[in-house]
BAVO-642315 format. One record per residue: residue number from 1; residue in one letter; x, y, z of N, C-alpha, C, O in turn. Coordinates in steps of 0.2 Angstrom, whole numbers. Each point is the difference from the previous one (the first is absolute). Layout:
<recs>
<num:NUM	residuo:A	nu:X	nv:Y	nw:Z	cau:X	cav:Y	caw:Z	cu:X	cv:Y	cw:Z	ou:X	ov:Y	ow:Z> .
...
</recs>
This chain:
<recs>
<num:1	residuo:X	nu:240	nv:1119	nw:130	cau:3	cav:-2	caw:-7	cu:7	cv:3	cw:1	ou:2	ov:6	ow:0> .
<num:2	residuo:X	nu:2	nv:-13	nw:-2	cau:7	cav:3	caw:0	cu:2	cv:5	cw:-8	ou:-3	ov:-1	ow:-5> .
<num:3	residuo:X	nu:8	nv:4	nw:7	cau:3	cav:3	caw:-7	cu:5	cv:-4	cw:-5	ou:5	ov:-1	ow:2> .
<num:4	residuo:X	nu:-8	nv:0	nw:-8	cau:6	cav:-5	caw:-3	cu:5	cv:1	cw:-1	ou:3	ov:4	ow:3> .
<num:5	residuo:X	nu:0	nv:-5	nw:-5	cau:8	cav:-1	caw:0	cu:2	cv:5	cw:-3	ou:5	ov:3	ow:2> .
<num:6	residuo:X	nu:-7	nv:-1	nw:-10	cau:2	cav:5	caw:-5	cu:-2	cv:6	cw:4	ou:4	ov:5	ow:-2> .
<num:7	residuo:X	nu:-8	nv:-3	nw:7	cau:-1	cav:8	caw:3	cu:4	cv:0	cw:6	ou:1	ov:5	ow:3> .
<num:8	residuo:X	nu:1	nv:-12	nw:-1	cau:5	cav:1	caw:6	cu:7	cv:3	cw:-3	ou:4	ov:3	ow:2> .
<num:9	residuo:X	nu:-5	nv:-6	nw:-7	cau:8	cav:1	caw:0	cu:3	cv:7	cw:-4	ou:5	ov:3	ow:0> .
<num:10	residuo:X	nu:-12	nv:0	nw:-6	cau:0	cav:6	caw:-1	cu:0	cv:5	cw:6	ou:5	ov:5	ow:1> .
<num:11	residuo:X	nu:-9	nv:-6	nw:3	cau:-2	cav:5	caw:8	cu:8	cv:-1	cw:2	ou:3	ov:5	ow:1> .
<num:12	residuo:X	nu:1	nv:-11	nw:0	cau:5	cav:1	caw:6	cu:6	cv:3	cw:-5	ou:4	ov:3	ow:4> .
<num:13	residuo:X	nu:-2	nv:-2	nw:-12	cau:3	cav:0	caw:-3	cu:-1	cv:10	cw:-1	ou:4	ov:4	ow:-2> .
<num:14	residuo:X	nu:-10	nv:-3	nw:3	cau:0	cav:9	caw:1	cu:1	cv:1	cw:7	ou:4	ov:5	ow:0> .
<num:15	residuo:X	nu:-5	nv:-7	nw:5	cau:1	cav:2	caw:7	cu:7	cv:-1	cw:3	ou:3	ov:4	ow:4> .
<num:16	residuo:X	nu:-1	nv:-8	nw:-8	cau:8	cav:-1	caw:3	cu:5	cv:6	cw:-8	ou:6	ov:-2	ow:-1> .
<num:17	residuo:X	nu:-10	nv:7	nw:-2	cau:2	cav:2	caw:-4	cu:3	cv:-3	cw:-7	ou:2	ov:3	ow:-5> .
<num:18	residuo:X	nu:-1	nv:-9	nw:4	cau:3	cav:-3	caw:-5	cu:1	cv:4	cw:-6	ou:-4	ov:5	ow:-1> .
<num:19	residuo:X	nu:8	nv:-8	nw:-4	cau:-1	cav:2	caw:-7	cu:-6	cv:-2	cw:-5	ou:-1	ov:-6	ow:-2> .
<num:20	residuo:X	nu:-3	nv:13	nw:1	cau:-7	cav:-2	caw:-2	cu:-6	cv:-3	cw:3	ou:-5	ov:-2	ow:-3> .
<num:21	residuo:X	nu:8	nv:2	nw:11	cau:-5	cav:-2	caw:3	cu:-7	cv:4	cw:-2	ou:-5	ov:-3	ow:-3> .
<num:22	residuo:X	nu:5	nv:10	nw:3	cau:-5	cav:4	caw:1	cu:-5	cv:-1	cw:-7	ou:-6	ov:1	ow:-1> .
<num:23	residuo:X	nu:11	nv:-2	nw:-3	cau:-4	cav:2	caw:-8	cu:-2	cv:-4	cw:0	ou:-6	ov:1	ow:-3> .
<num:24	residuo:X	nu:8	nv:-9	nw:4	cau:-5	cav:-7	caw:-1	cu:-5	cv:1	cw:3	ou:-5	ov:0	ow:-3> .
<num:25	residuo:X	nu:5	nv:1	nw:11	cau:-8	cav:3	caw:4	cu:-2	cv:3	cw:-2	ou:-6	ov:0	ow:3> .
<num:26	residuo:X	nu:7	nv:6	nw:-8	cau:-2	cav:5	caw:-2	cu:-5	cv:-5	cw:-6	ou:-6	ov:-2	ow:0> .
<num:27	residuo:X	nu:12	nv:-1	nw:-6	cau:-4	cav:-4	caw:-5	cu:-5	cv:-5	cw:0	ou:-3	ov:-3	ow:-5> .
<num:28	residuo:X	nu:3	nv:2	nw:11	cau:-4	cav:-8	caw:4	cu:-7	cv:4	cw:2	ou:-5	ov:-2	ow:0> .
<num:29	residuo:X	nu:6	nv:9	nw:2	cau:-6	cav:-1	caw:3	cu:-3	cv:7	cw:-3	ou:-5	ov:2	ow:2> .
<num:30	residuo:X	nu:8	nv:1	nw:-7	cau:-5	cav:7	caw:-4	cu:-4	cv:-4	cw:-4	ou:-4	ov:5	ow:-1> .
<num:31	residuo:X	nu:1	nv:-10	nw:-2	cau:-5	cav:0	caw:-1	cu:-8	cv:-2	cw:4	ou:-6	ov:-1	ow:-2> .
<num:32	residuo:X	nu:10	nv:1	nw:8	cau:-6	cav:-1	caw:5	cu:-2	cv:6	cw:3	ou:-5	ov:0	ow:2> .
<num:33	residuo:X	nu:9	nv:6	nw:-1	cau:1	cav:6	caw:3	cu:-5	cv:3	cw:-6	ou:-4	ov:3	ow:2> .
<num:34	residuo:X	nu:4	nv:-5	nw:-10	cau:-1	cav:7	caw:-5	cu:-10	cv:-5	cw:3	ou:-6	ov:4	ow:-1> .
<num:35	residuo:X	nu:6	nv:-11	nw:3	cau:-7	cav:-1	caw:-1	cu:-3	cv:1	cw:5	ou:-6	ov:0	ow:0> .
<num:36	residuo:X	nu:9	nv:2	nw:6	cau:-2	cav:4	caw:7	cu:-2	cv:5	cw:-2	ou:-5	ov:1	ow:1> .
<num:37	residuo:X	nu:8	nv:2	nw:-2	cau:1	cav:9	caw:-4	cu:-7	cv:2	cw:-5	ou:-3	ov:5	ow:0> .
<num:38	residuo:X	nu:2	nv:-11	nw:-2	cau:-6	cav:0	caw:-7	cu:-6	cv:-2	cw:3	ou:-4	ov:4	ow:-2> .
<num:39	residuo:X	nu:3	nv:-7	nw:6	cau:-4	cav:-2	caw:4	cu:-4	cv:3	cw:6	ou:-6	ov:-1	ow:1> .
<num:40	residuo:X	nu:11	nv:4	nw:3	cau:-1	cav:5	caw:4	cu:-3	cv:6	cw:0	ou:-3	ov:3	ow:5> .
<num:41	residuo:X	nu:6	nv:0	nw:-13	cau:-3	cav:8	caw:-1	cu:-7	cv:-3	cw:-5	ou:-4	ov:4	ow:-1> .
<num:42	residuo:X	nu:4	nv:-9	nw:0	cau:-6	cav:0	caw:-5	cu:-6	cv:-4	cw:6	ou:-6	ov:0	ow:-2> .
<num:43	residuo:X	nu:7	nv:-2	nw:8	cau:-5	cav:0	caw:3	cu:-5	cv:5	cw:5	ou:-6	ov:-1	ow:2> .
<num:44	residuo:X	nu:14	nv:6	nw:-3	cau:-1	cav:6	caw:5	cu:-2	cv:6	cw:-7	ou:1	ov:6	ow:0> .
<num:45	residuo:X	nu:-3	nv:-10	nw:-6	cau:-4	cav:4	caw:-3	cu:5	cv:8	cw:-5	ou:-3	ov:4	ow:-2> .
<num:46	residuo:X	nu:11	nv:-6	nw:3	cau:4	cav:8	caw:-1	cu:2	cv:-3	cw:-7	ou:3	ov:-6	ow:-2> .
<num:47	residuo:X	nu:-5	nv:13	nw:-3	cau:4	cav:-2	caw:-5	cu:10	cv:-1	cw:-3	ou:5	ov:4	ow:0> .
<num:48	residuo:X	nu:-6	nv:-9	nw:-1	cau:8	cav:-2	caw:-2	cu:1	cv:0	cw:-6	ou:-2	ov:-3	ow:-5> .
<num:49	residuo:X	nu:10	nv:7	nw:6	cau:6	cav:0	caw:-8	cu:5	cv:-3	cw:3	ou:0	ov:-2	ow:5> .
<num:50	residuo:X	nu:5	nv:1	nw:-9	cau:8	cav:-4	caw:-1	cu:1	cv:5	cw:3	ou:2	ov:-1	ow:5> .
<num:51	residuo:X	nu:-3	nv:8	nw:-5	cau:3	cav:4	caw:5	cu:0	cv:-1	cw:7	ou:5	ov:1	ow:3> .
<num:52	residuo:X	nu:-10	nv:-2	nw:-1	cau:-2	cav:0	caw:6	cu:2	cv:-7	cw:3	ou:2	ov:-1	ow:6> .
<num:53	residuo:X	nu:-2	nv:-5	nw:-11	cau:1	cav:-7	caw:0	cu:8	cv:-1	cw:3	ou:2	ov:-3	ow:5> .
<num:54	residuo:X	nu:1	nv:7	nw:-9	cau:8	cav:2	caw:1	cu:1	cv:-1	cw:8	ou:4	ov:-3	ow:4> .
<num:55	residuo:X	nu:-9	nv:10	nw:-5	cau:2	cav:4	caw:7	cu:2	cv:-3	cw:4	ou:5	ov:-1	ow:1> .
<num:56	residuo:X	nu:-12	nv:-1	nw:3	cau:-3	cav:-5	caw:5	cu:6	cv:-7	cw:1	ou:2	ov:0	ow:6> .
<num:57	residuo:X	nu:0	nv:-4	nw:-12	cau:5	cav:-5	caw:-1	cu:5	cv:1	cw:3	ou:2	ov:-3	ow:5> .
<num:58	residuo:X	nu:1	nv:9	nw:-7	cau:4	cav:3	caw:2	cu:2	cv:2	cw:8	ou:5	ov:-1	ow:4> .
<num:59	residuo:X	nu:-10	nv:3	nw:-3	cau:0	cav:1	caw:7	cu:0	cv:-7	cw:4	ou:4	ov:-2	ow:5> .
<num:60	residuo:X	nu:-6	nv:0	nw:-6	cau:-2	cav:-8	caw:2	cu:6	cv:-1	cw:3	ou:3	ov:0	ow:5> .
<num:61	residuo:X	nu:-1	nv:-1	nw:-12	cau:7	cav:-5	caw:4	cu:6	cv:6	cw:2	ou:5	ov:-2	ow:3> .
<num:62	residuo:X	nu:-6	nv:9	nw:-4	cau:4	cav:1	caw:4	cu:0	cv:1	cw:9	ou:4	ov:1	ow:4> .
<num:63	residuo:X	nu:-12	nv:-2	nw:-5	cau:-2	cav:-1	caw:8	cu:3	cv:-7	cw:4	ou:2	ov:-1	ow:6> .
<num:64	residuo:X	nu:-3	nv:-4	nw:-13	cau:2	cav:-7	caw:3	cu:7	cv:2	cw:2	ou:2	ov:-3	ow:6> .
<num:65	residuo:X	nu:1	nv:6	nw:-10	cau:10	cav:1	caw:2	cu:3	cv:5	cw:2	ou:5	ov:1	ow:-1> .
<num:66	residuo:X	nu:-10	nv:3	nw:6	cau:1	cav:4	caw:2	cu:1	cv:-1	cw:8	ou:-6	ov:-2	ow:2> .
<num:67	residuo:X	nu:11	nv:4	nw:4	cau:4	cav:-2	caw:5	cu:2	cv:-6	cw:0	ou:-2	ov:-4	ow:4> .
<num:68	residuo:X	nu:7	nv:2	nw:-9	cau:4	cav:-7	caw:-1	cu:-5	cv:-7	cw:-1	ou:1	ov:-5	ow:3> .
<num:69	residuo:X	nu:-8	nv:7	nw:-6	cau:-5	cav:-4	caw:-2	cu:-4	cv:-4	cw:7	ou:0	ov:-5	ow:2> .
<num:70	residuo:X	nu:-2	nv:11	nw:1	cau:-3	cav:-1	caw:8	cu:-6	cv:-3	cw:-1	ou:-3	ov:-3	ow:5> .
<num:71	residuo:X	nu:0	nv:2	nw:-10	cau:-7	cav:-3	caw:-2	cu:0	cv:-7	cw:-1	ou:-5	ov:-4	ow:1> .
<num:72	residuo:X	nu:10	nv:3	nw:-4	cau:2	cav:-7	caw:-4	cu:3	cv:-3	cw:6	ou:-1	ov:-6	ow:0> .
<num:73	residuo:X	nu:5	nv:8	nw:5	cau:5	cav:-3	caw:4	cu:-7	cv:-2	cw:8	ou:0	ov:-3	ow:4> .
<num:74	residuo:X	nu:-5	nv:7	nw:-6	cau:-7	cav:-1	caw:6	cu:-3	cv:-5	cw:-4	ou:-6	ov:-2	ow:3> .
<num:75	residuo:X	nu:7	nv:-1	nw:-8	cau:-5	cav:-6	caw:-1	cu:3	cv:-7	cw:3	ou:6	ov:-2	ow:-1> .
<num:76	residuo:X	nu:-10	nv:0	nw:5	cau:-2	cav:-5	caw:6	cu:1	cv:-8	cw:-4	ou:2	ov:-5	ow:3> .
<num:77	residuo:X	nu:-4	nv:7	nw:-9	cau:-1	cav:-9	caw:-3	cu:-7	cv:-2	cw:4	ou:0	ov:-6	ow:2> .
<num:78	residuo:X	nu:-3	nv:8	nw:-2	cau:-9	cav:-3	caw:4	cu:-3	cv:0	cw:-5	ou:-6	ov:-2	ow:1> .
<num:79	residuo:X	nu:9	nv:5	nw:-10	cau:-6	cav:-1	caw:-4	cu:6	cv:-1	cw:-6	ou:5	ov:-2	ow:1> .
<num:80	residuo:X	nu:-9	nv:4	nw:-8	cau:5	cav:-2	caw:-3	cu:5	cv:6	cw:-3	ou:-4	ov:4	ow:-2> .
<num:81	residuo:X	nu:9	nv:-2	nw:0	cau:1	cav:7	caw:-3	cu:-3	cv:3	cw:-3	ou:-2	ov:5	ow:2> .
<num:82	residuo:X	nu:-1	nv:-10	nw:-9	cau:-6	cav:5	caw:-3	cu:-5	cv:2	cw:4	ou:0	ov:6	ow:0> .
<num:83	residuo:X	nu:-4	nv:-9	nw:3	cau:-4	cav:3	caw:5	cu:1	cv:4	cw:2	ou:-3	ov:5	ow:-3> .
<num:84	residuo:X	nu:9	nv:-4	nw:9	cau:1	cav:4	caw:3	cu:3	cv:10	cw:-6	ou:0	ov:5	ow:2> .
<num:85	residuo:X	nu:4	nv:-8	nw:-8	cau:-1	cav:4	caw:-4	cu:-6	cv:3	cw:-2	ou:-2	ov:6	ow:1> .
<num:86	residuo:X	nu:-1	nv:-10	nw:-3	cau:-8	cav:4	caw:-1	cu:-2	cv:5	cw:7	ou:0	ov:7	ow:0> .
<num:87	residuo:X	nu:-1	nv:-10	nw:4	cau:-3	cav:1	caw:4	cu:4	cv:8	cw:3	ou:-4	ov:5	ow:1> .
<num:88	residuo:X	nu:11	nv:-4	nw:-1	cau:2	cav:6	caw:2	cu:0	cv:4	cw:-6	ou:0	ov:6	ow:1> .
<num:89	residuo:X	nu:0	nv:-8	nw:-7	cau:0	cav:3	caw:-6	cu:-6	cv:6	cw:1	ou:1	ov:6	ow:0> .
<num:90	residuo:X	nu:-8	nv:-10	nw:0	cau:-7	cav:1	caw:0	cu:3	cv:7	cw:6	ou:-1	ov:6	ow:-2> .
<num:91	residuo:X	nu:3	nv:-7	nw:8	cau:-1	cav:4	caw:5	cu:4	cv:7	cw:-3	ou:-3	ov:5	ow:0> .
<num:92	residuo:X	nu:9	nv:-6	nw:-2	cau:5	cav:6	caw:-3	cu:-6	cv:5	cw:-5	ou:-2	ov:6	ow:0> .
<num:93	residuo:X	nu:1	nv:-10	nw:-4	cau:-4	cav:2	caw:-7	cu:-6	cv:6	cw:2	ou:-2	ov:5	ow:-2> .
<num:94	residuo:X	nu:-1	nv:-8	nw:8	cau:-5	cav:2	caw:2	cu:1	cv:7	cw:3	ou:-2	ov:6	ow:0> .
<num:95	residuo:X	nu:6	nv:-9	nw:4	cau:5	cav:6	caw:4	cu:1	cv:7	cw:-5	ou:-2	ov:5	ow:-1> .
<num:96	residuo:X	nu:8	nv:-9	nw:-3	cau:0	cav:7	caw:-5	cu:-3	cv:3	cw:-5	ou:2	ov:5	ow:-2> .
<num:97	residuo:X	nu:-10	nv:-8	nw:1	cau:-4	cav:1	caw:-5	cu:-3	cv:7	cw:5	ou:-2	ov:5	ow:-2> .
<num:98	residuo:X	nu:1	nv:-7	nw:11	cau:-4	cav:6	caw:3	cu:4	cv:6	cw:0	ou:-2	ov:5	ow:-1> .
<num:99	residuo:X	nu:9	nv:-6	nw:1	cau:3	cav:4	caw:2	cu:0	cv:4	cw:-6	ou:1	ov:6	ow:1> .
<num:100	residuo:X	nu:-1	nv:-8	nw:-6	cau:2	cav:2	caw:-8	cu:-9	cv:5	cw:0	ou:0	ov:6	ow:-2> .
<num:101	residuo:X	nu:-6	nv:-10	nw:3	cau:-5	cav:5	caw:0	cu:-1	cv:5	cw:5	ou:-3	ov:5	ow:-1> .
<num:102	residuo:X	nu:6	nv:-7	nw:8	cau:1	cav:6	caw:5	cu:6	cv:7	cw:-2	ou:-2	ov:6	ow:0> .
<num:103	residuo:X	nu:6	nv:-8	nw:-3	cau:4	cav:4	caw:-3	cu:-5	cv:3	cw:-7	ou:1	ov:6	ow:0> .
<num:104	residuo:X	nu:-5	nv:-7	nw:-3	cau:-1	cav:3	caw:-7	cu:2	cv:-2	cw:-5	ou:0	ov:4	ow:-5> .
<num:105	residuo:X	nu:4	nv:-11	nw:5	cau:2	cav:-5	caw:-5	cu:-1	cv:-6	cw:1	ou:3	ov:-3	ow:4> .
<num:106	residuo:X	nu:-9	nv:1	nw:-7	cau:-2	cav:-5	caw:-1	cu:3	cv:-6	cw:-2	ou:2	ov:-5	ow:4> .
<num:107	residuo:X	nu:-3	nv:8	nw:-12	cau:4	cav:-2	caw:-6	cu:7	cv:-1	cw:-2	ou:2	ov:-5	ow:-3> .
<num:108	residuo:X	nu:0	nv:11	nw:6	cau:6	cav:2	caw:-2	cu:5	cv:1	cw:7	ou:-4	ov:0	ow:5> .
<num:109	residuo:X	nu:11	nv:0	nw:-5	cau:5	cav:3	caw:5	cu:1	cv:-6	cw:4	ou:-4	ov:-3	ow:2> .
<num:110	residuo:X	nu:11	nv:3	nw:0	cau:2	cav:-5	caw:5	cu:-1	cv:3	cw:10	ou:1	ov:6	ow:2> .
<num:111	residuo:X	nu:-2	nv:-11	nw:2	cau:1	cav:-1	caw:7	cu:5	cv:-2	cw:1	ou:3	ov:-4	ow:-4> .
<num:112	residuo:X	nu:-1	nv:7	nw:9	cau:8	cav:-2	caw:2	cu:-2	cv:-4	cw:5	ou:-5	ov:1	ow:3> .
<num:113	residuo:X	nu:9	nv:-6	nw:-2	cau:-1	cav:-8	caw:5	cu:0	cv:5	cw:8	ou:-1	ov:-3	ow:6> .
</recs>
């Protein structure tokens, strides 16, 4: 499945830096990030607040835009952006949720990318 035009062109308008590239990708796709995030900790059974909801969020995308957006500029087009958001969303989350109860903050405190 190709990507349609409105995520092509948000995706190419944060990568080439544009004016407000980022915050539209940002605005285009936090509501799928906060239902990854809900979905993920409530299968894996961990209780969730707006604190910890925050957190998570937050890391998220600054994982997405972190080394000149190396995550976003590795997507291939072999599926669709959303997917492919989900899909690495799900992995980050997961990631930071171990690391957050290997550290002794489950619930609470930030991982750095």
């Amino acid at each position: 499945m190709s990507m349609n035009e409105l995520d092509q062109a948000i995706l190419m308008r944060c990568l080439e830096g544009q004016p407000r590239g980022w915050e539209d990708f940002v605005d285009r796709f936090l509501g799928l990030v906060m239902h990854v995030i809900d979905h993920t900790v409530e299968v894996r059974e961990i209780p969730n607040n707006s604190q910890q909801r925050d957190s998570l969020c937050e890391d998220v995308f600054a994982i997405f835009a972190h080394d000149s957006f190396r995550l976003l500029r590795e997507f291939d087009g072999q599926c669709s952006l959303t997917t492919y958001m989900t899909i690495v969303t799900r992995r980050i989350v997961v990631r930071l949720l171990l690391n957050r109860q290997a550290n002794g903050t489950a619930t609470t405190g930030r991982v750095a990318a």
